[in-house]
C-alpha positions in Angstrom: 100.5 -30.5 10.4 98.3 -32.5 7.7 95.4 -32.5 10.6 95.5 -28.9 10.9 95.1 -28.3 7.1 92.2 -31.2 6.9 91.0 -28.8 10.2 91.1 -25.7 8.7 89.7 -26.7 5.2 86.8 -28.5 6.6 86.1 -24.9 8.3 86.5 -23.1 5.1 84.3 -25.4 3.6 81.6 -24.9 6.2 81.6 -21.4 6.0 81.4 -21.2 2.2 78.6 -23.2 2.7 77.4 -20.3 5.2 77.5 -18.1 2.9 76.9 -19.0 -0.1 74.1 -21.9 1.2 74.2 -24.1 -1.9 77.6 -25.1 -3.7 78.6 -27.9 -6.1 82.0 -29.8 -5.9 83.4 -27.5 -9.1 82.1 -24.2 -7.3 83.8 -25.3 -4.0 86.9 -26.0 -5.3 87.2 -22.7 -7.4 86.4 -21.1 -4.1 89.2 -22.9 -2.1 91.3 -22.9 -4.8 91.7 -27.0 -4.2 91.1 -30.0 -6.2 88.1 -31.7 -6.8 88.9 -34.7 -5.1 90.1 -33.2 -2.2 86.6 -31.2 -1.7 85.3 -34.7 -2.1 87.3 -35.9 0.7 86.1 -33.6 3.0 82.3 -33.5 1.8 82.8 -37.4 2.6 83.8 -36.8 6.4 81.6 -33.7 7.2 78.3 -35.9 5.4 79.3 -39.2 7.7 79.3 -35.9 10.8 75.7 -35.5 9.4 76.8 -31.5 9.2 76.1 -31.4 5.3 73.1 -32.9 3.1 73.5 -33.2 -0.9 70.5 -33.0 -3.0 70.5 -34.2 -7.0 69.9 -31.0 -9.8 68.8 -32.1 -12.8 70.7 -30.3 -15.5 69.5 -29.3 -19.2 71.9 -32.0 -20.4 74.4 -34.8 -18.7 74.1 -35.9 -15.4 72.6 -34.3 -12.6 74.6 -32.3 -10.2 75.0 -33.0 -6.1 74.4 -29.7 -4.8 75.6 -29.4 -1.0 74.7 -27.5 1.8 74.9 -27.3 5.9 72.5 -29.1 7.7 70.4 -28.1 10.5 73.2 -29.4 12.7 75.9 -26.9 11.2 74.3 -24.6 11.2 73.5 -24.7 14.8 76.7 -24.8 15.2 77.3 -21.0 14.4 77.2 -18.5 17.3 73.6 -17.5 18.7 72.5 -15.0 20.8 68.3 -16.3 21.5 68.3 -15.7 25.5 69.9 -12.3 24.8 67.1 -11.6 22.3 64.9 -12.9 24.9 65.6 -10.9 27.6 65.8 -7.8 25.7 62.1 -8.6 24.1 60.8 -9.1 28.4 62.8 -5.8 29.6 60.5 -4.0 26.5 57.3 -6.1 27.6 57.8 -5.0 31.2 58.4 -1.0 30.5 55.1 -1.4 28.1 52.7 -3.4 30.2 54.2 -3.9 33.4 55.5 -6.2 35.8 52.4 -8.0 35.6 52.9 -8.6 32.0 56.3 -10.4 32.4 54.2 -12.3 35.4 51.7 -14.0 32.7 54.0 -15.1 30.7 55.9 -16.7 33.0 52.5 -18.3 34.3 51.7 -19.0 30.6 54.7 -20.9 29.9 54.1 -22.8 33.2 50.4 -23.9 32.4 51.5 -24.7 28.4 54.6 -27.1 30.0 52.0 -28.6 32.6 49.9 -29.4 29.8 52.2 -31.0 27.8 53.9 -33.2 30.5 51.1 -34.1 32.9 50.4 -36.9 31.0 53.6 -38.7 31.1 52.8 -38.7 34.8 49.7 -40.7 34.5 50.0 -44.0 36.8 53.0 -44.3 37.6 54.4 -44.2 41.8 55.8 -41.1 42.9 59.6 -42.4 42.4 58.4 -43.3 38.5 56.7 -39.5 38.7 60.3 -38.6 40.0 62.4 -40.5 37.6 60.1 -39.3 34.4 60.4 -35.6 35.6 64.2 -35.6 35.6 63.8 -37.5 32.2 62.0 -34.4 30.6 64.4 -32.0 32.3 67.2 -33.7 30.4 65.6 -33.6 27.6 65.2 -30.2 27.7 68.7 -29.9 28.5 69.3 -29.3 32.3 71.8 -32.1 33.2 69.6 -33.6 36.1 70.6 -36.4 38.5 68.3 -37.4 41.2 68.6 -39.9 43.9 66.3 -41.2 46.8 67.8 -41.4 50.7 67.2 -44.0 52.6 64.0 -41.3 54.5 62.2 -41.6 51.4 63.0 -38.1 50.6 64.5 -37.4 46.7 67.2 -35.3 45.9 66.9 -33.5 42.2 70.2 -31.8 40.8 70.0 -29.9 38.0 73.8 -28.6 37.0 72.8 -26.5 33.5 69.8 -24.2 33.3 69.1 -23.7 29.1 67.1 -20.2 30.5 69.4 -19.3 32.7 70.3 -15.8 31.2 66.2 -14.7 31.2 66.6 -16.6 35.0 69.1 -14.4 36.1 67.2 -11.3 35.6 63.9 -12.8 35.9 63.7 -14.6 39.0 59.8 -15.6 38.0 61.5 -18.1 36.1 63.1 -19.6 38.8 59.5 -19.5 41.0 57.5 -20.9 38.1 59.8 -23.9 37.7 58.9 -25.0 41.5 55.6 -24.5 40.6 55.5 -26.7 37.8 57.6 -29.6 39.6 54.7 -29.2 42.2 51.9 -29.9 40.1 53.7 -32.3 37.6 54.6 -34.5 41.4 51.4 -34.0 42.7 53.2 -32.5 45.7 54.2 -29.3 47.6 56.8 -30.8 49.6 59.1 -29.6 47.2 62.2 -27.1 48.6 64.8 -25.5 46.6 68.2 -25.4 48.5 70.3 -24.3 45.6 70.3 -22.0 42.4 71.9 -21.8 39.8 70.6 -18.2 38.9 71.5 -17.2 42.6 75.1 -18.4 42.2 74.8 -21.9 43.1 76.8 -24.8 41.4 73.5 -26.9 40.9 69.6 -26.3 41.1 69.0 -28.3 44.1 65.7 -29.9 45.2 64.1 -32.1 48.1 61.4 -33.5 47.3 58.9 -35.5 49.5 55.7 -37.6 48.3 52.6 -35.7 49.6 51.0 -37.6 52.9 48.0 -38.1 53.2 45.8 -36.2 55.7 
């Protein structure tokens, strides 16, 4: 029972801090309608989470004051709604200027991902090339594993797709991502055998090195 109360307090106090964005120990405590020492406890646990960051106020007289408030990570934490956003913004793009329009960007996004990766590429062997790609899709959050059979051929799984509500609609998305595995490899002996957008439990590639003529 206590760690349902230490629960539930430590969500009020995150909230009030949602709200009201800046709040000292005194101004929590009103608000919970809890002792100062007990805000303290739980400022202690959510700071050493790194979901809170204090600054000092200096006050006219006295000490200064620690004034808290939710840190980037908390407040990440509260529900979002981006790829909706997203793909309302492309539905309104594509009844203004056309399929075409929703095309570009795609191709945009592509060329600006291209750019910004092709240069982790730079000497390394096609199995380095492989094993850096599925680092930056990580990164970027798809969940990737890859392997290499004993043909030489690699296998690239990707089992979360961060775009995958625009992908869904957008199937561009889906085509440009290929595209940009090609050029990043140095290859077109690239095949996708599974999608996640097309009901598929993974994004699933084969990739081969590119032979020489």
């Amino acid at each position: 029972m206590a760690m349902a109360n230490n629960t539930s307090t430590r969500s009020e106090l995150i909230h009030l801090l949602k709200r009201h964005k800046k709040l000292t120990v005194t101004e929590m405590a009103g608000l919970l309608g809890i002792t100062e020492m007990g805000v303290r406890r739980h400022l202690n646990t959510l700071e050493r989470d790194q979901l809170i960051e204090s600054t000092l106020v200096r006050q006219p007289m006295g000490r200064p004051l620690s004034v808290y408030q939710l840190s980037e990570t908390a407040d990440e934490q509260f529900p979002r709604n981006y790829s909706g956003l997203t793909v309302e913004f492309m539905k309104d793009i594509q009844v203004i200027a056309g399929e075409e329009a929703v095309h570009e960007l795609f191709v945009r996004r592509e060329d600006r991902l291209n750019e910004r990766y092709s240069k982790r590429m730079e000497n390394k062997s096609f199995e380095e090339k492989v094993a850096e790609l599925a680092t930056i899709q990580n990164e970027a959050g798809y969940m990737v594993e890859w392997e290499k059979s004993v043909d030489g051929q690699f296998e690239l799984k990707e089992f979360n797709c961060p775009i995958a509500k625009v992908a869904n609609v957008y199937q561009q998305a889906c085509s440009c991502e290929l595209s940009l595995f090609q050029r990043l490899l140095g290859t077109e002996q690239i095949e996708r055998i599974q999608c996640l957008a097309k009901g598929g439990s993974c994004c699933k590639y084969l990739i081969s090195e590119k032979k020489n003529a």
